[in-house]
N, C-alpha and C positions, 0 to 999 in steps of 0.2 A: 136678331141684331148681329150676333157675331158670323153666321153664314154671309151676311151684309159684308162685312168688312172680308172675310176670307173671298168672297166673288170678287171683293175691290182688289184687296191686294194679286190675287191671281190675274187679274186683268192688267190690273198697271205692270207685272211681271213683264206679261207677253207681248204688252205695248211696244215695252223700252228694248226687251231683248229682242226684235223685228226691225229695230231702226238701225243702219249702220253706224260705229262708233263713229268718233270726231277724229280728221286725221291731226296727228300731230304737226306741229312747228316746226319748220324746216329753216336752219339758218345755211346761209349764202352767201360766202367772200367772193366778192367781185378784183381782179386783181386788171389794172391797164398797163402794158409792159411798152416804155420806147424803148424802141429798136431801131431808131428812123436817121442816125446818122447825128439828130437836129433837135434843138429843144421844141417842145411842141405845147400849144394853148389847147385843151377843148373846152369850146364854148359851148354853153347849152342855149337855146332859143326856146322862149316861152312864159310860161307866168310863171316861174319861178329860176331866171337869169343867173348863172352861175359862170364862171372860169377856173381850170384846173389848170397849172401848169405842171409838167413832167418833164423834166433835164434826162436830155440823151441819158441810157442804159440804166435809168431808174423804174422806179412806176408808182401808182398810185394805186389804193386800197380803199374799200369801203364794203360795208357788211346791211345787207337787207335779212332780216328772221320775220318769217310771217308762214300762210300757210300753201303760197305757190311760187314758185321760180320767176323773177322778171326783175328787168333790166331796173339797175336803180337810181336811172336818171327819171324826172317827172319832166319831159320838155317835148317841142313838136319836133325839132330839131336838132342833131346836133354838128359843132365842126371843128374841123383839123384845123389848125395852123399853124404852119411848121414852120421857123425860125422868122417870125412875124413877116414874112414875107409873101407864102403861097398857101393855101389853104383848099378845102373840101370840104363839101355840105351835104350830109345823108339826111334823108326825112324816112318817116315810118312808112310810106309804102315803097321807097326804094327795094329792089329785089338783090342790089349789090352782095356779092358776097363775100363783104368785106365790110357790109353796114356796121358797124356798132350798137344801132338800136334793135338788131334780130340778134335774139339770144341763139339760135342757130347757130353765130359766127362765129361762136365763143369755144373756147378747149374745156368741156368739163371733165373735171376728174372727182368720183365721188368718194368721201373720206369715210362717213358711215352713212346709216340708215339717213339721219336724218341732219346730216351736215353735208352742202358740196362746194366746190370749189371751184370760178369760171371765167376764164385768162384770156384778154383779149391780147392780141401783138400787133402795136404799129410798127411798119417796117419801113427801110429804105426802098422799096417800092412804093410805099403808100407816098414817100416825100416826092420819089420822083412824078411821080402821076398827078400832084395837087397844081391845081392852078395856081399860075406866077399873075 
């Protein structure tokens, strides 16, 4: 009986030590900076409708913790619009590089192992380029 147990424990040993561990939790401040001259709305489109507004040379903040990097909006769409007047629509296969929903577009700066930090800039170019 106890060789029983000494093969089990040796076994469950080499199991668990053969699996990669679990990677940790990585938290993610998402920072939106205007920069655009103009107060701006974005809208999110999708099942779950939202609106943020951002007054010129402010921004807006919000924090995703889990265990992969991604944007932390849940929408098909999202859009500018810049001093309720003109506006601009990315959608997820947009290649724009200047989408909002490619975390590509974004400035990361990493703070530690497992904290980063990822700043998108609307600018006075983005206001000029929205449609009137």
């Amino acid at each position: 009986m106890e060789m029983k147990n000494t093969i089990f424990l040796l076994l469950s040993v080499l199991i668990f030590s053969c699996t990669e561990p679990y990677p940790k939790s990585t938290l993610v401040d998402f920072f939106y900076h205007n920069n655009s001259g103009v107060e701006i709305k974005i809208v999110l489109h999708g099942n779950f409708p939202d609106t943020i507004i951002i007054h010129n040379g402010e921004f807006y903040t919000t924090s995703n913790y889990g265990r992969n990097v991604s944007i932390p909006f849940v929408c098909d769409s999202i859009e500018l619009v810049f001093n309720s007047s003109s506006s601009v629509v990315y959608k997820w296969a947009d290649n724009s590089l200047i989408n909002p929903l490619k975390i590509e577009n974004y400035h990361e700066t990493r703070i530690s192992e497992h904290y980063y930090k990822y700043e998108y800039f609307i600018t006075e170019r983005d206001f000029l380029n929205a449609k009137r």
